[in-house]
C-alpha positions as CSV (number, residue, x, y, z in Angstrom):
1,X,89.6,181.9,140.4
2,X,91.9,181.2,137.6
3,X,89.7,180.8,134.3
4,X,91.8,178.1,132.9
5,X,92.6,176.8,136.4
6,X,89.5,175.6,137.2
7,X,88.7,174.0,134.0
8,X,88.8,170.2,134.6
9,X,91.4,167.7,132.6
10,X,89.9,165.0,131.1
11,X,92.5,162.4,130.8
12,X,92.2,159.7,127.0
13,X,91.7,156.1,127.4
14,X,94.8,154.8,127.3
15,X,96.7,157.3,129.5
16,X,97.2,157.0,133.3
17,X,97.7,159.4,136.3
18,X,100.1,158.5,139.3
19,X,100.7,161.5,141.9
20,X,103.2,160.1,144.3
21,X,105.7,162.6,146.2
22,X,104.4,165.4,145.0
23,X,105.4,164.2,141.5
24,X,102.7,163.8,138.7
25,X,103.7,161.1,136.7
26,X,101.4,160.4,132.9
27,X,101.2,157.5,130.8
28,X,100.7,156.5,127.5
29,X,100.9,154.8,124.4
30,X,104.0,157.4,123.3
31,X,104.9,157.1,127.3
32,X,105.8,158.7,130.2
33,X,106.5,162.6,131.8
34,X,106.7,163.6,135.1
35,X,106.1,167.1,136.6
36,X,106.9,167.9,140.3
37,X,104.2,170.1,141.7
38,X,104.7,173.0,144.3
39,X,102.7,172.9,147.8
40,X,100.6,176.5,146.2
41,X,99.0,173.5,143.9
42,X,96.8,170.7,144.9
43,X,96.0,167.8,142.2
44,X,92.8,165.6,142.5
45,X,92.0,162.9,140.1
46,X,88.3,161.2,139.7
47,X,87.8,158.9,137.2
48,X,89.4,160.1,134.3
49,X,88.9,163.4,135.4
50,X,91.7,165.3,137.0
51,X,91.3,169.1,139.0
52,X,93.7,171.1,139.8
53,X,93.2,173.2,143.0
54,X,95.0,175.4,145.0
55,X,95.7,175.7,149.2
56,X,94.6,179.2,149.4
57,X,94.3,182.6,148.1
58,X,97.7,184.1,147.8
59,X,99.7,185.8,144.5
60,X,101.8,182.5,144.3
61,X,99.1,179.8,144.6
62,X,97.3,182.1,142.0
63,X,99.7,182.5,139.8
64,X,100.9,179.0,139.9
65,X,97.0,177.5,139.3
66,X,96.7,177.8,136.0
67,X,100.4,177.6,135.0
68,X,100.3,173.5,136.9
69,X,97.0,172.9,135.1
70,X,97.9,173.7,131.8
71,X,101.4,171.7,132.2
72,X,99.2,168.7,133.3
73,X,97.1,169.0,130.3
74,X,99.7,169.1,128.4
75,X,101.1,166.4,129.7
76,X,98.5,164.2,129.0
77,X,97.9,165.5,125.6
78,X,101.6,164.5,124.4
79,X,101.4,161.3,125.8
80,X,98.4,160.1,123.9
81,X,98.6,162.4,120.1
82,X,101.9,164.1,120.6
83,X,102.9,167.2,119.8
84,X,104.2,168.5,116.3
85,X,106.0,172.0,115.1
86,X,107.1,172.6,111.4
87,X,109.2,175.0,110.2
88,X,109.3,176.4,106.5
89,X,112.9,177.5,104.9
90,X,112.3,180.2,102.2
91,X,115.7,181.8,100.6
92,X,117.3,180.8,97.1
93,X,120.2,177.5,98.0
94,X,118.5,177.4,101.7
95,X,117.9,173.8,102.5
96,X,117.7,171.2,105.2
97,X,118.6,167.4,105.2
98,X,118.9,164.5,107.4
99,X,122.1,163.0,107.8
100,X,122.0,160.3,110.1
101,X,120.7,161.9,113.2
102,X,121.6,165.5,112.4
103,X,120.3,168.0,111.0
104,X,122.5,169.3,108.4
105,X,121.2,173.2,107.3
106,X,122.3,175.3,104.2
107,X,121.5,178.5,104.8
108,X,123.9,180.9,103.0
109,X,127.0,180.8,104.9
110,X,130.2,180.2,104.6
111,X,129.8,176.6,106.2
112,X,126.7,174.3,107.3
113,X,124.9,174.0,110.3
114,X,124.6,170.8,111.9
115,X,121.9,170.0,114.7
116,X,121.7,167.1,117.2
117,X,118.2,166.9,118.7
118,X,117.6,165.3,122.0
119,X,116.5,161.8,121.9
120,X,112.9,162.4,123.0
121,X,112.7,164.3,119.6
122,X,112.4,163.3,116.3
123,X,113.0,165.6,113.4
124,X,112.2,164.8,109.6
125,X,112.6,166.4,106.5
126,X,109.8,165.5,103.9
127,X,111.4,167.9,101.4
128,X,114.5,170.4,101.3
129,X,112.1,173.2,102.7
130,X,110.4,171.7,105.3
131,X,111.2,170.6,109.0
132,X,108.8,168.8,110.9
133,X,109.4,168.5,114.7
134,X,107.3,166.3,117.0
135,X,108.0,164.7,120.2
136,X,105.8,164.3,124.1
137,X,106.9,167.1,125.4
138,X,105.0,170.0,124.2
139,X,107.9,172.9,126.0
140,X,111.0,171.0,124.4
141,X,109.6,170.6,121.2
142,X,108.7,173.9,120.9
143,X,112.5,174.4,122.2
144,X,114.0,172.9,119.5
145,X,111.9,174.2,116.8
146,X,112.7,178.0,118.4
147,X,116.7,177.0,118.7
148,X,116.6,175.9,114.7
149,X,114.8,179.5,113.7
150,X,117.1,181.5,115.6
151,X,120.4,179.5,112.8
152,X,118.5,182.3,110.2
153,X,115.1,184.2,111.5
154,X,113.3,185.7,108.7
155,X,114.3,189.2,107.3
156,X,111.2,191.3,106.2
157,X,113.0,192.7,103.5
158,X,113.3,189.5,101.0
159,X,111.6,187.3,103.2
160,X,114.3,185.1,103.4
161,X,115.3,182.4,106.4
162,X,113.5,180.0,108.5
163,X,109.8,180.8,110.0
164,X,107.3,178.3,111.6
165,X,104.6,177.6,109.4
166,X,101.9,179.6,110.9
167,X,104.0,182.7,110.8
168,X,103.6,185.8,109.1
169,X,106.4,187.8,108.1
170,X,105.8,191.3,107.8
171,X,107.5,192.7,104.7
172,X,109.1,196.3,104.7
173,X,109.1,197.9,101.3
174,X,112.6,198.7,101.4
175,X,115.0,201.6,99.7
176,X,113.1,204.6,97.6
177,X,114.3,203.9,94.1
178,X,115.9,207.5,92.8
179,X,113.5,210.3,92.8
C-alpha cells in the first residue's frame, strides 16, 4: 500500500467536496479546481474526511494512488491558504518591476523581459529583488515561478541570476590565479 496513499485528507471548514463524473471538484473561500480522476483511483469522502483508494493491485492503480491523493490534497490546501513561491534576483542592475500586469525583468541583456502570468496568478514585487508568486493551484504556480528562473538561472561562479528563495547555489572557485 502506498505510504502517502493511504493517509487520509482532512478537508478545512470552509472547503467542499463534489465528485460527480469522475471529476473531483473543491471549494473555497479563494475557490474552485477540478481534477478528473482515472478508473485505477477510487475517491470516498466521510465527513470532512476524504480517502483515496484504489480498484486493485496492479503497477498503474499503484502508481496512480498516491500521485491522485496528493493532487486532492493539494487541491484542498490551495483553495483554503493558497499557495505561494518567491524568487530572489541577485546580480549588480538585475531587477524586476510591475508594470501593469507584466512583469518587466532587467537582467543584463541587451533588452527587457516582459512576462504575462495567467489570470489565476498573481505576481508582486515588494522590492526590485524579490518576486513573490501565489495563486490555487499549487503545479501552475510552481510553473510560473520555474518559467521566470529559467529568463537567467543562477551561475555558481558569481552567483548571479534568479533562484527561489530556499535554494542554494553552489559556488565553484573559479580560475587559478598565476602560479
Amino acid at each position: 500500500m502506498s505510504r502517502i496513499g493511504k493517509m487520509p485528507v482532512r478537508l478545512a471548514e470552509q472547503a467542499k467536496i463534489e465528485i460527480k463524473d469522475n471529476v473531483v471538484t473543491v471549494t473555497g473561500p479563494k475557490g474552485s479546481l477540478h481534477q478528473e480522476m482515472v478508473p485505477e483511483v477510487g475517491i470516498e469522502v466521510n465527513d470532512d474526511i476524504v480517502t483515496v483508494t484504489r480498484a486493485d493491485d496492479s503497477k498503474r492503480a499503484r502508481a496512480l494512488h498516491g500521485l491522485y491523493r496528493q493532487l486532492v490534497s493539494n487541491m484542498a490546501e490551495g483553495v483554503t491558504s493558497g499557495f505561494t513561491r518567491k524568487l530572489v534576483i541577485n546580480g549588480v542592475g538585475f531587477r524586476a518591476e510591475m508594470k501593469k500586469d507584466l512583469l518587466a525583468l532587467t537582467l543584463g541583456y541587451s533588452h527587457m523581459i516582459y512576462f504575462k502570468a495567467p489570470t489565476e496568478i498573481t505576481i508582486e514585487c515588494p522590492d526590485p529583488t524579490t518576486i513573490a508568486i501565489s495563486g490555487i493551484d499549487k503545479a501552475l504556480v510552481g510553473q510560473v515561478a520555474a518559467k521566470i528562473r529559467s529568463f537567467r538561472k543562477p551561475e555558481p561562479y558569481r552567483g548571479k541570476g534568479i533562484r527561489y528563495s530556499d535554494e542554494v547555489v553552489r559556488r565553484k572557485e573559479g580560475k587559478a590565479a598565476g602560479k
